[in-house]
C-alpha positions as CSV (number, residue, x, y, z in Angstrom):
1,X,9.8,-54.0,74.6
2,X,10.2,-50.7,72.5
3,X,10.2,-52.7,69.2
4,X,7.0,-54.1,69.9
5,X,5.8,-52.1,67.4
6,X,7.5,-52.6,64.7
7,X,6.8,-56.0,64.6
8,X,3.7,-55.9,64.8
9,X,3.4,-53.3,61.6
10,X,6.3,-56.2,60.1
11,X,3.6,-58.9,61.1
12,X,1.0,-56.9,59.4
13,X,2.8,-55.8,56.3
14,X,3.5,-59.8,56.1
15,X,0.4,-60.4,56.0
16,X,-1.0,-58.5,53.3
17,X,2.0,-59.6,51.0
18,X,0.7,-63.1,51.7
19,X,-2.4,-62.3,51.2
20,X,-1.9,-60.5,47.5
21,X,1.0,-62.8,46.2
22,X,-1.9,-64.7,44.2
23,X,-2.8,-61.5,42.5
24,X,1.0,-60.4,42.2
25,X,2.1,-63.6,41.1
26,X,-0.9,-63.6,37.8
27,X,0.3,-60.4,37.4
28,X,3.9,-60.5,37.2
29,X,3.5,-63.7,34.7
30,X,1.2,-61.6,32.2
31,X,3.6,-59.4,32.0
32,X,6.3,-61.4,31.3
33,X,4.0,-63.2,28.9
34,X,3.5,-60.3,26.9
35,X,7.1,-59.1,27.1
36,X,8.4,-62.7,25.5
37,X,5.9,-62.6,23.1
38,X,7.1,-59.2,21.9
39,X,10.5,-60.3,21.8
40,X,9.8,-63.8,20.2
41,X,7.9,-61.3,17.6
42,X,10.7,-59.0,16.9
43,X,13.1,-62.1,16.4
44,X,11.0,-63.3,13.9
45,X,10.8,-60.1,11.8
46,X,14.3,-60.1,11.9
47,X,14.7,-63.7,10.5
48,X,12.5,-62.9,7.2
């Protein structure tokens, strides 16, 4: 078994992505938030 290492670190890496997607996931959408926002704003400057 000379990959048994690797999976473990895979199993371990694994698990810390699970663990964080929450926090990722609240990220990722605040960001994308502000980033429509800013482009629904610029589309509306350029309709007046």
């Amino acid at each position: 078994m000379q990959n048994a290492p690797m999976v473990i670190a895979l199993a371990l890496i694994a698990l810390v992505v699970i663990y964080f997607l929450p926090w990722i996931d609240e990220k990722i959408k605040r960001a994308y938030g502000r980033w429509r926002r800013k482009r629904r704003d610029r589309r509306e400057q350029r309709m007046r």
